[in-house]
N, C-alpha and C positions, 0 to 999 in steps of 0.2 A: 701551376708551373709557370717558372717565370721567365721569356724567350724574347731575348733580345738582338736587333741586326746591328751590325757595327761596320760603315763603311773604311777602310784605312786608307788614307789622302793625303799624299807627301805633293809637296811643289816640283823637286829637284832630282826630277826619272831622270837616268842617263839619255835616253833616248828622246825620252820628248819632255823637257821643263816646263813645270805651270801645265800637266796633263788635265788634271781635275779642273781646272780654267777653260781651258779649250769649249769654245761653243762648236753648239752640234744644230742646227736652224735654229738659232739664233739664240740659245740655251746653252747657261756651263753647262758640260757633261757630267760634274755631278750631281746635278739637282736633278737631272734623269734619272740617274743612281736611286736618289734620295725617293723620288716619287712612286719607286718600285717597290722599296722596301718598306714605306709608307701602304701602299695598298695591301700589302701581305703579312705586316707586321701592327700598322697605325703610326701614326708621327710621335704617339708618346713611349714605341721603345726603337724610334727610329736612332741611331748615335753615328757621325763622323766621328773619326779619331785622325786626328792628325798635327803635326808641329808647323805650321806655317799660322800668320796672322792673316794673310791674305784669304786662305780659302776659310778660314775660320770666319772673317768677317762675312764673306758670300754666303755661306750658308745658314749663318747667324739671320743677314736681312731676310732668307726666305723661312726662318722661323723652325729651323730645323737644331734639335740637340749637337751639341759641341764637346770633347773629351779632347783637350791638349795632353798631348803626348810627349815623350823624350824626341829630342831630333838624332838620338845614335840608333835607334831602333833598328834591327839587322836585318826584319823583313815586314811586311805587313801582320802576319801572326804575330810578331812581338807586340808588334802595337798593338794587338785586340788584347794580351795579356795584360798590357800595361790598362787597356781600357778596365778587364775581368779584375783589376786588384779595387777597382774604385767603384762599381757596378756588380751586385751581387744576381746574378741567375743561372738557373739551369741550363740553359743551352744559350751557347752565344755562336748566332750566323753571321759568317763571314763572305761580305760581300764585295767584291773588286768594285773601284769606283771608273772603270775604263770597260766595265762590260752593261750599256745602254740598253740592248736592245733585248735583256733579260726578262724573264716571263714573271710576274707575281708569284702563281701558281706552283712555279719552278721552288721558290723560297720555304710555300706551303709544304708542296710536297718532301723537301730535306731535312724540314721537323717531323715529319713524321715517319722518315726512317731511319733519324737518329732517336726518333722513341724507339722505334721496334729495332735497332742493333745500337742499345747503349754505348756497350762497350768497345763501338769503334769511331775513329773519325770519318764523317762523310763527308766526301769530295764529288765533284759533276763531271763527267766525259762525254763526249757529242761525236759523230761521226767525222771524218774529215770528209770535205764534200770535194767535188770531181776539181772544181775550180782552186782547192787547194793544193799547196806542195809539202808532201811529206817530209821534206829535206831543210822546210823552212825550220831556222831556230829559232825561231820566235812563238814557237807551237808546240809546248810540252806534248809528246803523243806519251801513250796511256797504255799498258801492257796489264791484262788481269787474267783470273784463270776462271772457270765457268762459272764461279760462284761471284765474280764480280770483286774478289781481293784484290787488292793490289798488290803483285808481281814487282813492277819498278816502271817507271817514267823519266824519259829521257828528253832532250832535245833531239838526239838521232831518230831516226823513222826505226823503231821498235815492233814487232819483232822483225829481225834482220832477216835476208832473202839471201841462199844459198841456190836455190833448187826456182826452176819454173813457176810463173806467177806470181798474185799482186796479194796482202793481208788486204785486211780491213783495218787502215787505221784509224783509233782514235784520240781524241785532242782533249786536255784537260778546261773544262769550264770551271771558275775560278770561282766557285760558291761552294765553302764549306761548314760545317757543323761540329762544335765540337764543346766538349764539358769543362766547368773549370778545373779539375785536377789533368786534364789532356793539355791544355793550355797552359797550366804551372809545372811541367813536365817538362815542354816545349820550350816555352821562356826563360825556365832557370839554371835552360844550359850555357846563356851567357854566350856561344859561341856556335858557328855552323858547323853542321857534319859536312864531313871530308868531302864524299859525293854531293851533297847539297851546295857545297861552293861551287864545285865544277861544271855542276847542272844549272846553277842558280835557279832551283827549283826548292820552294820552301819547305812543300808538305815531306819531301824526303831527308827532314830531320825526325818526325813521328819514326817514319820507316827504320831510321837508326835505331830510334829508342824501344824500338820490339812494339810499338802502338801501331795495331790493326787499321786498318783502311779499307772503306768500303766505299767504291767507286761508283755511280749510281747517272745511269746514261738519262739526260736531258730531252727532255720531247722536242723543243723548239733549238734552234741552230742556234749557233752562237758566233758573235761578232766584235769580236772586242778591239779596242783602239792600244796598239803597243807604240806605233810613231805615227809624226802626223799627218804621213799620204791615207792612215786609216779611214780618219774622221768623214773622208770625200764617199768610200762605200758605206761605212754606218749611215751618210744621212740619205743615199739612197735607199739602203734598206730601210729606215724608217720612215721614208716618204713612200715609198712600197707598201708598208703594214698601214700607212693608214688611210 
């Protein structure tokens, strides 16, 4: 079986441009990316995909696979489709290039429960921890029913509080797993679902298309860089872990 990771790395985030550039102690943030997926995968099915010359050269000198992609690409799932037309395997992981401080293990463990639930996409969800805000929009929260389907994902603090006290919510970690006919599904609608634009949440194009989601909570926390006052806690956290 043939299990490939595929970083998707654009230059030009609304929020923070030249994100994947961004050094973390003293290191692009992707080549952390890159070194993750490298230990849980190997470097030879490690793949960027992305439409810029610049990060392409960066990760070219540290000897890492390169997939030039379209620059109209509508989310980073397109891009790993467009990666799936030219790269043939079984499962292709998708891994954000802005989430650092992501565990090897974590990668392992997503192949192995897209083995054992083929027929759905896996996505990662983490608890929101105390020092977070539910209300922030930049923190997809996560709504599923016992069995860990996904229900829906919003930017709003999900499920909503009518009555006395606090849910438990949780926040979408951006590593998913999915097959190439889920991915030519995905891609070859050309265009975003309705709620997908309004959420500007990708995976809730699956959701339209009736493809099952299986939502699969992360042992280690998660810390990802969306603008660039992030970068200032990820490098504490990563001078913490080591």
């Amino acid at each position: 079986m043939k299990i490939i990771g595929v970083i998707p790395a654009r230059y030009k985030s609304s929020r923070f441009p030249g994100k994947p550039l961004a050094l973390i102690l003293e290191k692009p943030m992707i080549i952390w990316v890159c070194e993750i997926v490298e230990k849980a995968l190997g470097r030879e099915n490690t793949f960027i995909a992305t439409d810029d010359e610049r990060i392409r050269g960066l990760v070219s000198e540290y000897g890492y696979n390169v997939i030039m992609t379209s620059s109209h690409c509508l989310t980073g799932t397109d891009r790993i489709w467009e990666v799936a037309q030219k790269i043939e395997a079984d499962i292709y992981i998708n891994i954000q290039g802005d989430e650092p401080l992501l565990d090897p293990n974590e990668i392992v463990h997503f192949i192995e429960m897209k083995k054992k639930h083929a027929d759905y996409v896996i996505n990662g969800m983490v608890k929101i921890s105390d020092s977070e805000d539910p209300n922030n929009i930049n923190l997809p929260k996560v709504l599923t029913n016992k069995n860990n389907d996904l229900i829906y994902m919003s930017r709003l603090p999900i499920p909503g509080v009518k009555a006395n006290g606090k849910p438990v919510y949780y926040k979408q970690v951006c590593i998913y797993a999915f097959s190439f006919n889920e991915l030519k599904a995905f891609g070859t609608q050309g265009k975003k679902a309705d709620y997908e634009k309004f959420e500007d949440i990708e995976i809730l194009r699956f959701f339209d298309l009736g493809i099952k989601i299986k939502m699969v909570e992360t042992q280690s926390s998660s810390l990802a860089v969306d603008i660039p006052k992030d970068v200032i806690a990820v490098e504490k956290a990563l001078t913490d872990k080591n």
